[in-house]
C-alpha positions as CSV (number, residue, x, y, z in Angstrom):
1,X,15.6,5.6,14.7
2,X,15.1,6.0,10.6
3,X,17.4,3.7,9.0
4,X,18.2,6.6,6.6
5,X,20.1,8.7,9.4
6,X,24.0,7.6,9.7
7,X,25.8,10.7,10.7
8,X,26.0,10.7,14.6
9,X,25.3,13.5,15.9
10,X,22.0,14.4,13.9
11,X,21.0,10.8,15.3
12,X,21.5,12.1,19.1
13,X,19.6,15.1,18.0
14,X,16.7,13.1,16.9
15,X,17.1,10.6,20.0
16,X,16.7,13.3,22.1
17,X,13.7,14.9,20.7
18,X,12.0,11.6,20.1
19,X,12.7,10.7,23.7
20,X,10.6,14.0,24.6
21,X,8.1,14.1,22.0
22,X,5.2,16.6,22.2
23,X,7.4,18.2,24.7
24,X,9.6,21.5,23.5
25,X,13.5,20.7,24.3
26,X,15.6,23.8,24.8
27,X,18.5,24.6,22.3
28,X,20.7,24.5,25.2
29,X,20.1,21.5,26.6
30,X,20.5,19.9,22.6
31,X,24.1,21.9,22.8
32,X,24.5,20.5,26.1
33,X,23.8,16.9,24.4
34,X,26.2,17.4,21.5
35,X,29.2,18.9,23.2
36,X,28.6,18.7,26.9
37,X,31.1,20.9,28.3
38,X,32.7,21.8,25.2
39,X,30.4,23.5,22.8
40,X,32.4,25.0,19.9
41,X,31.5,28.7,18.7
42,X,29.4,27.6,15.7
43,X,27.1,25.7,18.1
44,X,23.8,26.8,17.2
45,X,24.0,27.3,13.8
46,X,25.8,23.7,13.3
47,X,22.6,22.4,15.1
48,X,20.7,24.5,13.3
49,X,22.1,22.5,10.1
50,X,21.4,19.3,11.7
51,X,17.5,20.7,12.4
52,X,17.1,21.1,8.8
53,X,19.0,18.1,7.4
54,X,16.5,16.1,9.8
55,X,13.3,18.0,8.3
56,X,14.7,17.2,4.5
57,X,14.6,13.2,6.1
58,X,11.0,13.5,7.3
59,X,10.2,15.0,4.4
60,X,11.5,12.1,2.3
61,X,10.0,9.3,4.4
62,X,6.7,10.9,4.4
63,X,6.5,12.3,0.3
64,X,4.5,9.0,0.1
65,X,1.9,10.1,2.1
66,X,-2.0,10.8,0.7
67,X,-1.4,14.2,2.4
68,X,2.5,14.7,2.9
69,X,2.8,17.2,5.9
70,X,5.2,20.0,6.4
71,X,8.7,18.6,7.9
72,X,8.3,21.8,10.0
73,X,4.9,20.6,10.9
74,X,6.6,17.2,12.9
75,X,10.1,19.1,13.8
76,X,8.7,22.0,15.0
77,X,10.7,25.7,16.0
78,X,9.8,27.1,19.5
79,X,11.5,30.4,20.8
80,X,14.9,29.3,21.9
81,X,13.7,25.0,21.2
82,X,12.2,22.6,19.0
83,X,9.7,20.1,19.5
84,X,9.0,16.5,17.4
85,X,5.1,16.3,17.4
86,X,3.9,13.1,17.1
87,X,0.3,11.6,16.8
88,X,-0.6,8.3,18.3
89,X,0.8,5.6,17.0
90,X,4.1,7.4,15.6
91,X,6.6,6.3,18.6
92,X,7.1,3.4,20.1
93,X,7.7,5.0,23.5
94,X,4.4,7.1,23.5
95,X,2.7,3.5,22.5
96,X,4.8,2.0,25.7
97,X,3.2,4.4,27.8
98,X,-0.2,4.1,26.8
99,X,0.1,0.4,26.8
100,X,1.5,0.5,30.0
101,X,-1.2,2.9,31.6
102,X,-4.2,1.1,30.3
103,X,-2.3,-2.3,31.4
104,X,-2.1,-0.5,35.1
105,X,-5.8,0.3,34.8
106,X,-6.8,-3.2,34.2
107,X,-4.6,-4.6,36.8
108,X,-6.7,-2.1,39.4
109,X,-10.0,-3.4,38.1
110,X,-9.0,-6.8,38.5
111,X,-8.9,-7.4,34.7
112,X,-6.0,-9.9,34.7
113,X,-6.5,-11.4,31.8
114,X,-6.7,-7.6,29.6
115,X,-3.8,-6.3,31.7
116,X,-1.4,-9.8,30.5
117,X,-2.3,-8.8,27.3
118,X,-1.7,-5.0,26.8
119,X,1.4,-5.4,29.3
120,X,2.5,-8.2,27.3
121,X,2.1,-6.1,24.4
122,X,4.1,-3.1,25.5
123,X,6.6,-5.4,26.3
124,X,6.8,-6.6,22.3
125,X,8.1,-3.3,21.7
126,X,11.2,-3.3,23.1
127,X,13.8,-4.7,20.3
128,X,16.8,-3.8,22.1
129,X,18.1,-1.5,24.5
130,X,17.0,2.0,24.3
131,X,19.2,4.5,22.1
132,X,21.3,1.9,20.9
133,X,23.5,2.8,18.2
134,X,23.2,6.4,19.3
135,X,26.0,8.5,20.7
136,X,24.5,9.4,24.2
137,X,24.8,12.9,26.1
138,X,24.2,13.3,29.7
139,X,20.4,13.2,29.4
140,X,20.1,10.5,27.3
141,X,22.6,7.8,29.2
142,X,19.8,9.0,32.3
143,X,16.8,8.6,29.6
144,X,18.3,5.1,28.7
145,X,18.4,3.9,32.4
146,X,15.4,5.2,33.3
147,X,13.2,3.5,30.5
148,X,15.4,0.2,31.3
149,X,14.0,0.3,34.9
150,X,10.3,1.0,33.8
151,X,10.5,-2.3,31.1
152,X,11.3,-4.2,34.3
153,X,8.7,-2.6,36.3
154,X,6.6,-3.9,33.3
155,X,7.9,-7.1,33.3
156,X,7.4,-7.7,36.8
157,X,3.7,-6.6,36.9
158,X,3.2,-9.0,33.3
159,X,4.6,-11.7,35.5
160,X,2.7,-10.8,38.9
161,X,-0.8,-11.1,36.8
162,X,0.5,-13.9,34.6
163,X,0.8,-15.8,38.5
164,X,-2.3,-14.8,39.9
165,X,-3.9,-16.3,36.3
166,X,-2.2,-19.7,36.9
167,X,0.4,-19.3,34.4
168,X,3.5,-20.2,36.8
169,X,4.7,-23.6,34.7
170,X,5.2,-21.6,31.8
171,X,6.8,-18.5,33.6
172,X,9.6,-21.0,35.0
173,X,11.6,-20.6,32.0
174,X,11.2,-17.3,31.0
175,X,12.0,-16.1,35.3
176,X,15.1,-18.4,34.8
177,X,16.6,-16.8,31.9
178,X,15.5,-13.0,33.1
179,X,17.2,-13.6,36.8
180,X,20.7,-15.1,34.9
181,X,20.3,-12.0,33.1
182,X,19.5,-9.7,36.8
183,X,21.4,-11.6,39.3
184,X,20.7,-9.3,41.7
185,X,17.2,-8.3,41.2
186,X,14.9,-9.3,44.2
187,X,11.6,-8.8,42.8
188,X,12.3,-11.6,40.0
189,X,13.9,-14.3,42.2
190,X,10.7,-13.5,44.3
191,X,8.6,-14.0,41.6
192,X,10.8,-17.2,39.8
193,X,10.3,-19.1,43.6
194,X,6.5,-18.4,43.5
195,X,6.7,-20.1,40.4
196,X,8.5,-22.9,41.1
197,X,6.7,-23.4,44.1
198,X,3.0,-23.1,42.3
199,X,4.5,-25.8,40.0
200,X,5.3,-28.2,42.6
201,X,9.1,-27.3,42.7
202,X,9.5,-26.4,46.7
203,X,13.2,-27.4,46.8
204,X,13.8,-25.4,43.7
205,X,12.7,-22.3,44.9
206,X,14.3,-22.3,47.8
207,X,17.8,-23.3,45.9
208,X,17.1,-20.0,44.4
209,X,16.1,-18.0,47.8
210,X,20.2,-19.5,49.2
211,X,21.8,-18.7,45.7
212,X,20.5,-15.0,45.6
213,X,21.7,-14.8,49.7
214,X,25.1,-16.1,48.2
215,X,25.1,-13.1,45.3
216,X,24.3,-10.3,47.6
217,X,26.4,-11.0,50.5
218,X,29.5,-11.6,48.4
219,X,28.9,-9.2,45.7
220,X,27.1,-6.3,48.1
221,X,27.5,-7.3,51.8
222,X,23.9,-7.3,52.4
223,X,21.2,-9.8,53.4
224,X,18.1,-9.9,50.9
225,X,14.8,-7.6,51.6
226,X,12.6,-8.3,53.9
227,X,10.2,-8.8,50.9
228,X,11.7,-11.8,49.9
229,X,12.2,-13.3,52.8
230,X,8.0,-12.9,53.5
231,X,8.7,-15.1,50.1
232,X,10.9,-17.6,51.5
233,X,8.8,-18.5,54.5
234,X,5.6,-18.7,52.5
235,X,7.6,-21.5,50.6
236,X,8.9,-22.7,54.0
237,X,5.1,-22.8,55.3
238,X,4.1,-24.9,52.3
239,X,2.8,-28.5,52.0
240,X,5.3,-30.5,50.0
241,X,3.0,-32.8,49.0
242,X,0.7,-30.3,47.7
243,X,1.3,-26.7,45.5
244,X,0.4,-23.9,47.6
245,X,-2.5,-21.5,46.7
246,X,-1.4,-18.7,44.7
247,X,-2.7,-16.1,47.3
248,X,-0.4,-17.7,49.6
249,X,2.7,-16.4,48.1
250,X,1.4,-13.2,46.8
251,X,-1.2,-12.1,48.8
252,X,-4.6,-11.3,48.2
253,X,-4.3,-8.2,46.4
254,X,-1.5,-6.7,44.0
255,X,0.9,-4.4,45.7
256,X,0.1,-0.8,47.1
257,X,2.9,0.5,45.9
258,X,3.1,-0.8,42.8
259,X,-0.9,1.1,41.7
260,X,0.7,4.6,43.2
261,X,3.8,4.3,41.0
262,X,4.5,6.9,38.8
263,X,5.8,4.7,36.0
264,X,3.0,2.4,36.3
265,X,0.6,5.0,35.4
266,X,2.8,5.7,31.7
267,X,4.5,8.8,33.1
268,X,7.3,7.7,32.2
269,X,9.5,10.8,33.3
270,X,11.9,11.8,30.9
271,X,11.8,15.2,29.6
């Protein structure tokens, strides 16, 4: 979000169209955005104002350029919308996506070490939670969920490759902090026993198998997934004396579901 933006709604405007760039947003669902249920008569030509106050700001942050474009070039009018064009490179979440597709791709050609990296780096771009410091609408406290639950669908498949590479000692304390932070989130307990258990930590895991049980049956009066259960007796089964293979706990290939995903492919659906 440029720095140079402080009034509050012009900044949901631009969150909004940013969060669907390249995509035309309808002047009704902006409206919808600002006011919800309450739009006053002078809607559309007080977001009209805030359309051009935005262009006057891109104009400013790009007069530096070698060849300054049009403001209405980027913030563009469409019958009854506007769009924000962007070109690669120019949002953070189109750079997700991409990242995130060709980390996908790798993971499908066995390319584990390529797919750490560009996952890991997709990952780097998250500073924050999404939309923060922006009034949200309707659509944008969905947007902001929704691209919360892709990052950890990225952050699971980072850590899933980062297992099968023989990374688990140093995943320990990274899958600690991230399951304090997601008490109730399966798929990293699952992940933070396989590491502990590659790592010569059997005991461990499994104190973290009884304390998720604990969470959900208290907090949600249910017993954990079956998935994570397959987990728990794959630590069971295991030698104490000797750390598991890695294939063991995870199987020989990466989940089915996980390559049909529709956020693992970048479409990250949000317009």
């Amino acid at each position: 979000m440029p720095t140079q933006l402080t009034a509050a709604k012009p900044r949901t405007v631009i969150a909004l169209l940013l969060a669907n760039a390249n995509s035309t947003v309808p002047t009704g669902t902006l409206i919808e955005e600002l006011w919800e249920d309450e739009p006053p008569a002078s809607a559309l030509t007080t977001l009209q104002t805030y359309i051009f106050q935005l262009r006057k700001m891109l104009a400013r942050l790009t007069a530096e350029s070698v060849e300054p474009p049009d403001a209405r070039e980027i913030l563009v009018t469409r019958p009854l919308s506007y769009m924000m064009r962007l070109q690669p490179g120019q949002s953070d979440l189109l750079e997700f996506r991409r990242l995130l597709r060709q980390g996908r791709e790798a993971m499908e050609q066995g390319r584990l070490p390529f797919a750490s990296a560009q996952l890991r780096q997709a990952l780097s771009l998250w500073r924050g939670e999404a939309f923060a410091g922006v009034h949200m609408g309707p659509r944008l406290k969905v947007y902001a969920i929704e691209l919360e639950e892709v990052r950890l669908t990225a952050l699971e498949w980072c850590v899933e490759v980062d297992l099968r590479l023989g990374r688990h000692q140093e995943l320990v304390s990274e899958l600690t902090a991230l399951t304090a932070q997601h008490p109730l989130h399966e798929g990293l307990h699952s992940q933070l026993m396989s590491a502990l258990c590659l790592s010569g930590r059997r005991s461990d895991a499994l104190n973290v198998y009884q304390r998720l049980r604990s969470v959900l049956v208290r907090d949600l009066g249910l017993e954990p997934s079956w998935s994570i259960q397959h987990t728990q007796q794959a630590v069971l089964r295991a030698n104490p004396d000797t750390p598991p293979d890695v294939r063991d706990l995870l199987g020989d290939t990466l989940p089915r579901d996980w390559r049909h995903n529709s956020m693992a492919s970048g479409r990250v659906d949000v317009a």
